[in-house]
C-alpha positions as CSV (number, residue, x, y, z in Angstrom):
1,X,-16.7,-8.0,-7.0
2,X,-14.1,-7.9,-3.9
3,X,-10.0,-7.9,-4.3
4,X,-7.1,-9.3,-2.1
5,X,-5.8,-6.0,-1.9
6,X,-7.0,-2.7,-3.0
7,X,-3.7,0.3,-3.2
8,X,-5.1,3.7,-2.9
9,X,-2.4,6.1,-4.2
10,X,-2.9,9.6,-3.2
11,X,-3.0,12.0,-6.5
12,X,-3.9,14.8,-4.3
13,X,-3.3,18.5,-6.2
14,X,-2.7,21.7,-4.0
15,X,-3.2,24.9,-5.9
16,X,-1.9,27.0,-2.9
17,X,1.8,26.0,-3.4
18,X,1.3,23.5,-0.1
19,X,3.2,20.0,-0.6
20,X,0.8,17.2,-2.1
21,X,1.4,13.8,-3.8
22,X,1.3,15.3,-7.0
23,X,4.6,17.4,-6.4
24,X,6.3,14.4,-5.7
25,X,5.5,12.0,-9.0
26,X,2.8,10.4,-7.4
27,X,0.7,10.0,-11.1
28,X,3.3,8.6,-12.8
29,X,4.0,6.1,-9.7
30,X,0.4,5.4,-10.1
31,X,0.5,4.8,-13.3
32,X,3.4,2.2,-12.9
33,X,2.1,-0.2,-9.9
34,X,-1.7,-0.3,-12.5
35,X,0.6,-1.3,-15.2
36,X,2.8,-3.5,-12.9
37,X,-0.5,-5.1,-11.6
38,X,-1.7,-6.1,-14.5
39,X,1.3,-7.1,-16.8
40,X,1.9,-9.8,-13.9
41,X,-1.6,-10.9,-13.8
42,X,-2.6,-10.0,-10.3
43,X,-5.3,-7.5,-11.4
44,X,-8.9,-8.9,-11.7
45,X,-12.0,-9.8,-9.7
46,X,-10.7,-11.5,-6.5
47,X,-7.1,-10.0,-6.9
48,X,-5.8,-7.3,-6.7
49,X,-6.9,-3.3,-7.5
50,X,-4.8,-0.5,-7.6
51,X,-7.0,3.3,-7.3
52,X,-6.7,7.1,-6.9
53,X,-7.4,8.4,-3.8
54,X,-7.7,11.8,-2.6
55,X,-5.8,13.8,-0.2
56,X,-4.8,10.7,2.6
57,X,-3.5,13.7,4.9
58,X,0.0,13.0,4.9
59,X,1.4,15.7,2.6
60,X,4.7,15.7,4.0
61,X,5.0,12.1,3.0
62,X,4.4,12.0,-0.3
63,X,4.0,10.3,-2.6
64,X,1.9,7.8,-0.4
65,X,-0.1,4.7,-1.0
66,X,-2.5,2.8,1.6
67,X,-2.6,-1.0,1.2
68,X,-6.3,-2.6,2.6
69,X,-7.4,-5.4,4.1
70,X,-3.9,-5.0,5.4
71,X,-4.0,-1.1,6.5
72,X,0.1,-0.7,5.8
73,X,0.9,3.1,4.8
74,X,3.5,2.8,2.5
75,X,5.8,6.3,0.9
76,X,7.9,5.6,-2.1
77,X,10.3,7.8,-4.2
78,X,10.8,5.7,-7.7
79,X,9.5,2.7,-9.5
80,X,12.2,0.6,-7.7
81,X,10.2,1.1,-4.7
82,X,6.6,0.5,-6.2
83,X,8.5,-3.0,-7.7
84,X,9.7,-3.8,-4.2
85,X,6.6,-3.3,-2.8
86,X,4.4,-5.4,-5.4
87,X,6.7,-8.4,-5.4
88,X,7.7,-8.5,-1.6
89,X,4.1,-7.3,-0.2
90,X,1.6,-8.6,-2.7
91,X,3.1,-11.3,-4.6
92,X,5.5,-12.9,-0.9
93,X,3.0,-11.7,1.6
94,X,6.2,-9.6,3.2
95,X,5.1,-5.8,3.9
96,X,8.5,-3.7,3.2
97,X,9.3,-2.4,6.6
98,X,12.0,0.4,5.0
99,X,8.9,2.0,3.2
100,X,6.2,1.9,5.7
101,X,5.0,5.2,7.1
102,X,5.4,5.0,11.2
């Protein structure tokens, strides 16, 4: 099975009091774009998949999400931004340039 597009969100946990994706509502962001994925039927076997990653090494970021084939970082704060970035990156083909990680 191979997708268009796989999103690896970090849900990295720091016990050490460091900053991680976790801190910064990463789970329940997560949580939204699988939900998103599938209530707009873009989930599936040649579509797209949305995963958990481990710690993606930009901490300070957080929360962040990779995007492959494409290799676009992206950091979001709220479901607004996970919307923007499911309709204008995966649905238009448009990466969002305002929440791409330089």
């Amino acid at each position: 099975m191979s997708f268009s597009h796989h999103l690896f969100f970090c849900l990295n946990q720091r016990s050490n009091g460091e900053d991680c994706c976790d801190r910064h509502n990463a789970f329940a962001l997560f949580e939204y774009a699988k939900k998103r994925v599938k209530e707009l039927g873009l989930a599936g076997s040649g579509k797209v998949r949305v995963n958990k990653a481990g710690c993606l090494d930009h901490c300070a970021d957080g929360p962040v999400m990779v995007i492959y084939p494409d290799g676009i970082w992206y950091t979001m704060v709220d479901q607004e931004d996970v919307e923007e970035i499911i309709q204008s990156h995966l649905i238009e083909g448009r990466p969002v340039e305002r929440l791409q990680l330089a």
